[in-house]
C-alpha positions in Angstrom: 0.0 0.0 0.0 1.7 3.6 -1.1 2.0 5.7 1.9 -0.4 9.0 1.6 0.5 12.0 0.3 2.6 14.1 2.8 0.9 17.7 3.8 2.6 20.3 2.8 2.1 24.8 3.5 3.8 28.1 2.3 5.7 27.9 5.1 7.5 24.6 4.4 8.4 25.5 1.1 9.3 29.0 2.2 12.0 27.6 4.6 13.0 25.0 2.3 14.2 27.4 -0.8 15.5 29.4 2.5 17.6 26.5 4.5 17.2 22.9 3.7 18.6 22.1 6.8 16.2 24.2 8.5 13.6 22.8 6.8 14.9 19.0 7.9 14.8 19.9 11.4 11.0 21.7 11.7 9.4 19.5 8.7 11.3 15.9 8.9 12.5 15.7 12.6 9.3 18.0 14.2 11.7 20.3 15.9 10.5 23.8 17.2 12.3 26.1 19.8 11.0 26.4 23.0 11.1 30.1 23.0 8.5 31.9 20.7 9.4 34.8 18.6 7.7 37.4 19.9 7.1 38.9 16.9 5.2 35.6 15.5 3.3 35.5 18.9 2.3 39.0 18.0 1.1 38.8 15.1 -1.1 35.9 15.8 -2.7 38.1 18.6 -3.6 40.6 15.9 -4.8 38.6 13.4 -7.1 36.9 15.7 -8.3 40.5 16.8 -9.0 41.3 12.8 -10.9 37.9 12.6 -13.1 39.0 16.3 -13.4 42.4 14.2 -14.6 41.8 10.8 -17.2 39.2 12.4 -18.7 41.0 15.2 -17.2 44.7 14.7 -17.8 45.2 18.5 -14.5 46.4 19.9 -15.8 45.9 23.4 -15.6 42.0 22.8 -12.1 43.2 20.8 -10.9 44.7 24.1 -12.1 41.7 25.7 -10.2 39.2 23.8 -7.1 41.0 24.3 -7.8 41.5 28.6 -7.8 37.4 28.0 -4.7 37.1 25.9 -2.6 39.4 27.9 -3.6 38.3 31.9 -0.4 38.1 32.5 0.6 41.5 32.0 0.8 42.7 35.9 3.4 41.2 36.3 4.8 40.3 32.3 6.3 42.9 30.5 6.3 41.4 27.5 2.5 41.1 27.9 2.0 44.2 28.9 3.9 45.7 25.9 1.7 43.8 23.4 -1.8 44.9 25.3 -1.1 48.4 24.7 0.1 47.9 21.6 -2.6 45.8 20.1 -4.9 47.8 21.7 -4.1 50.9 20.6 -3.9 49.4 17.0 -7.4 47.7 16.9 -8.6 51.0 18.7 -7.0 53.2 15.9 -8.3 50.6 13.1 -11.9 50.6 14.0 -11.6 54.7 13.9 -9.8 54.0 10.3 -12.1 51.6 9.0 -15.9 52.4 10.6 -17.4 51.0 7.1 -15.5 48.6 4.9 -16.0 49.1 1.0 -15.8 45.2 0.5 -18.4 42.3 1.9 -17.0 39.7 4.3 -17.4 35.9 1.9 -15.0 33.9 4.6 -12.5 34.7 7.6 -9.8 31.9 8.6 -10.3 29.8 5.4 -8.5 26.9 4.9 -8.2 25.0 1.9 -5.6 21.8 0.6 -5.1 21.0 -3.2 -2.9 18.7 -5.4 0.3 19.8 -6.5 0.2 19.5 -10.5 3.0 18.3 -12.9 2.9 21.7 -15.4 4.4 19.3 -17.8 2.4 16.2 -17.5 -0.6 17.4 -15.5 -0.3 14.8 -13.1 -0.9 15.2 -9.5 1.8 14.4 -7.1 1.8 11.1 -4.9 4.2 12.3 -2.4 2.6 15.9 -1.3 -0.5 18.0 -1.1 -0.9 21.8 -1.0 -3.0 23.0 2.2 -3.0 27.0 3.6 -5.3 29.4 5.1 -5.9 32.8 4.1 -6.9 35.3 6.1 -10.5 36.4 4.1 -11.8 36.5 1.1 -13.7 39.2 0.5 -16.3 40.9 -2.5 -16.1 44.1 -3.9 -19.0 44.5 -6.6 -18.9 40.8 -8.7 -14.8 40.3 -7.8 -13.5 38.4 -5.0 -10.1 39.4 -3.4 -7.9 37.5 -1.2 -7.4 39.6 2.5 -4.3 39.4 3.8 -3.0 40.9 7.2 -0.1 42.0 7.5 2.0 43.9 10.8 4.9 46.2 9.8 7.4 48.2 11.8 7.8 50.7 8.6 5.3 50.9 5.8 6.9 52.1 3.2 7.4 52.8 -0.8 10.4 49.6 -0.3 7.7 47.4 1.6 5.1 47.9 -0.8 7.0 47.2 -3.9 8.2 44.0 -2.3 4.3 42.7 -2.1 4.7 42.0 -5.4 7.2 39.2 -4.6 4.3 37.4 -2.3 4.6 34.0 -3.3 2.2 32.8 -0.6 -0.4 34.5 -1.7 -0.1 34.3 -5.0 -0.1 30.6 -5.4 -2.8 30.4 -2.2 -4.9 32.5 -4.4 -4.4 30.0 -7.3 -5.6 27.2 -4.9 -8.6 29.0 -3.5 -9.9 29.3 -6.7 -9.0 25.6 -7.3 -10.4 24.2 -4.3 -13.6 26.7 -3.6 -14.2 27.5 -7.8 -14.3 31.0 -6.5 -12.3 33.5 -9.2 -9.9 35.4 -7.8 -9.0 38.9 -8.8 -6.3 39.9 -6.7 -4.8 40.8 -3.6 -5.7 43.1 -0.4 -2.9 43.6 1.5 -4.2 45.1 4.6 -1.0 46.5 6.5 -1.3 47.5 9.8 2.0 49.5 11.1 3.8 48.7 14.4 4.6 51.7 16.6 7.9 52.3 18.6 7.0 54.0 21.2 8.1 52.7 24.9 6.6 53.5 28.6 8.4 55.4 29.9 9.6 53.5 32.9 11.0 56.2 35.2 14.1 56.6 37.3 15.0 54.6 40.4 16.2 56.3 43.2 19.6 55.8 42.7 19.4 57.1 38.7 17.6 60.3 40.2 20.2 60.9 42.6 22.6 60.5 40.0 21.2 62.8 37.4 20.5 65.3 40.2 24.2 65.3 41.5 25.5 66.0 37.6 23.0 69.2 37.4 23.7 70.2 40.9 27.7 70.1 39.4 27.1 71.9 36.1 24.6 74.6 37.9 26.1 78.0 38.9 24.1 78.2 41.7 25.1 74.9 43.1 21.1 74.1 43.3 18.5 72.4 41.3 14.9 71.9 40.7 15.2 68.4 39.3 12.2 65.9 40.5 12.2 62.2 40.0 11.3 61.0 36.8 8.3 58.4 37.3 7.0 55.8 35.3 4.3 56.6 32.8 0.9 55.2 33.8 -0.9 52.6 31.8 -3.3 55.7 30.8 -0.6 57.9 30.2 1.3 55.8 27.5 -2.1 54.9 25.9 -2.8 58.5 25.4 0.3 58.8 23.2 -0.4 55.7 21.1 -3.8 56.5 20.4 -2.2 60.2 19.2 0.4 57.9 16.9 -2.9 55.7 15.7 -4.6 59.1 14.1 -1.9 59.7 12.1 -3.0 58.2 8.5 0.6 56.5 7.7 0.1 53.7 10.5 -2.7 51.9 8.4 -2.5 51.0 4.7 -4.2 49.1 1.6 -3.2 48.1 -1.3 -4.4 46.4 -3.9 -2.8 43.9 -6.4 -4.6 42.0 -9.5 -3.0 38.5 -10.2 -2.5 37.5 -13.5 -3.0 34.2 -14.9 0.5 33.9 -16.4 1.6 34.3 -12.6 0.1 31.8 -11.6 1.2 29.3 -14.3 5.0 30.4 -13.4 4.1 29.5 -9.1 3.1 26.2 -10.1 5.9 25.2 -12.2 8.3 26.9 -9.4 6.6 24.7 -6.5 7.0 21.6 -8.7 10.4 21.9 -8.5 10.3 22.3 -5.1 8.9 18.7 -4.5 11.4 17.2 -6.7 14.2 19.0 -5.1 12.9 18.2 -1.2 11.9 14.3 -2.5 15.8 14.6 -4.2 17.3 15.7 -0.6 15.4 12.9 1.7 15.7 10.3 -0.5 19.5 11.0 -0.5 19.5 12.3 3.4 21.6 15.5 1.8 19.5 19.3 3.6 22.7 21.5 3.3 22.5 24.4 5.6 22.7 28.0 3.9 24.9 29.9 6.3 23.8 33.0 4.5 20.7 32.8 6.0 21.2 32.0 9.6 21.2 35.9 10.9 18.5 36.6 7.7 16.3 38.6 10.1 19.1 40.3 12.1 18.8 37.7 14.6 19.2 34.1 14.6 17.8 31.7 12.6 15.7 29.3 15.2 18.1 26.1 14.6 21.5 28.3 14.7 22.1 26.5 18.1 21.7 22.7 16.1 24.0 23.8 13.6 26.6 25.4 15.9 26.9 22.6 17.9 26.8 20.3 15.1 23.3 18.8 15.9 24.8 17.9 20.3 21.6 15.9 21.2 21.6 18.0 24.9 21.4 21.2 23.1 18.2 19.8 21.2 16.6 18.3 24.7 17.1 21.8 26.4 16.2 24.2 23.9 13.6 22.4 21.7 10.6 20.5 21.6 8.7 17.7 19.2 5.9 19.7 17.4 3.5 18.7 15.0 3.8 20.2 11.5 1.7 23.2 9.9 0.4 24.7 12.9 -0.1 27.7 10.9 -3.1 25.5 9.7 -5.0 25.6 13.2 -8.4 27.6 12.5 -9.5 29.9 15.3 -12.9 29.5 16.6 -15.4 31.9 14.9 -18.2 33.3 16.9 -20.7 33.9 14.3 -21.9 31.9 11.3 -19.5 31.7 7.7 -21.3 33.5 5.5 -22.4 31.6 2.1 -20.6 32.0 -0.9 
């Protein structure tokens, strides 16, 4: 009996053209750190805000989920920082966005297709296509793809590089396969990440400090320097909600997909396979060293590599995970509309 088709995303495919031998670790061995990026937790908070959002659009039940999500953040300053900041963005994008110029078809949609032969038109054996997409929405009798994205900077550089979305692009192809719904193009709903820090204040000691230096500079041998204190919760959201008005911090753009484009995907993603099916069948996922500090930090197996795969660095600092967790729908709270 053959064995069934093996499940494949984006984000193994991504990773592979990336590293191989990153790629072998998450995707054939099931590794995954046990420290999350903060910036993929993040995200994941915002896009299940946007989901609460476009099905409810009560920001009290918003606010709600984010109270939940964050509990911790008494005493978490890492929580704490991303309750502010997601609340001040889905504050800021409900005042943005009171009335939406397209119609909700599906939030959280998954989908899984076969992966075609361009030359033979042949479905694979060995792997399947499966994603979700954010929404698809309708503007008038044309369905777009909605995709979410957070960025520190939105800017002329970022929004030239949508363009190069192969996710999306080849998810679009698929949705259309799997759901026979046309797609047009491409939302890219871009949500911008503020900077700002609370302000945390000065201990005693730092006050003392700073007040000695003045004292030492003034001519009077005197100052009227106070104690800096920390900004209160209320305080820090004041400013946010200031940065939130200012249009720059939200953005949509809209790209149409060509059929050509997606013709090119299909043939690239073929390749893929034959190159990942070439690499286990020969037990050969070279690392590419050029990508281990890609995102001006470490890649999340530069710890394997370094120390040449030591099994104690892989019990402490990693964990067996299941594949394609990107795959795991959030619960909706109102019924999927019909297409």
């Amino acid at each position: 009996m053959s064995a069934l088709p093996m499940t494949s995303t984006y984000s193994m495919w991504s990773l592979f053209r990336n590293c191989r031998k990153a790629c072998e670790y998450r995707y054939v061995v099931g590794l995954a750190s046990r420290d999350k990026d903060p910036n993929l937790s993040f995200g994941s908070l915002i896009h299940e805000c946007l989901q609460l959002w476009h099905e409810t659009r009560d920001p009290d039940a918003v606010i709600a989920l984010l109270d939940r999500a964050c509990a911790g953040r008494v005493s978490d300053d890492n929580a704490r920082r991303d309750w502010h900041l997601a609340r001040a963005i889905m504050t800021g994008y409900a005042t943005r966005y009171p009335h939406e110029e397209f119609e909700i078809v599906a939030l959280e949609k998954t989908f899984e297709g076969a992966i075609i032969n361009p030359a033979t038109g042949a479905a694979s054996r060995s792997f399947l296509l499966a994603g979700k997409v954010d929404g698809i929405v309708r503007i008038g009798g044309d369905h777009y793809i909605l995709e979410h994205k957070t960025a520190a900077i939105i800017d002329a550089d970022y929004l030239e590089r949508l363009w190069t979305d192969f996710q999306i692009a080849i998810y679009s192809h698929y949705v259309e396969q799997a759901l026979g719904i046309p797609i047009t193009g491409v939302i890219y709903n871009v949500l911008g990440k503020a900077r700002l820090q609370q302000g945390k204040g000065e201990t005693e000691e730092e006050y003392l400090a700073r007040r000695a230096e003045l004292i030492a500079k003034s001519k009077t041998g005197k100052t009227t320097a106070k104690r800096r204190l920390a900004e209160s919760d209320e305080e820090f959201q004041a400013r946010l909600v200031e940065k939130y008005a200012e249009p720059e911090m939200f953005h949509r753009e809209m790209l149409y997909l060509s059929r050509d484009r997606f013709d090119t995907l299909r043939a690239e993603l073929w390749e893929l396979t034959q190159a990942f099916l070439d690499a286990r069948r020969r037990g050969v996922f070279y690392q590419n060293t050029s990508f281990c500090f890609n995102y001006h930090r470490p890649c999340a197996y530069f710890p394997i590599c370094r120390s040449s795969g030591n099994p104690n660095v892989i019990d402490n600092f990693y964990q067996r995970v299941a594949p394609n967790e990107e795959l795991r729908v959030l619960p909706a709270t109102t019924t999927e509309p019909a297409f």
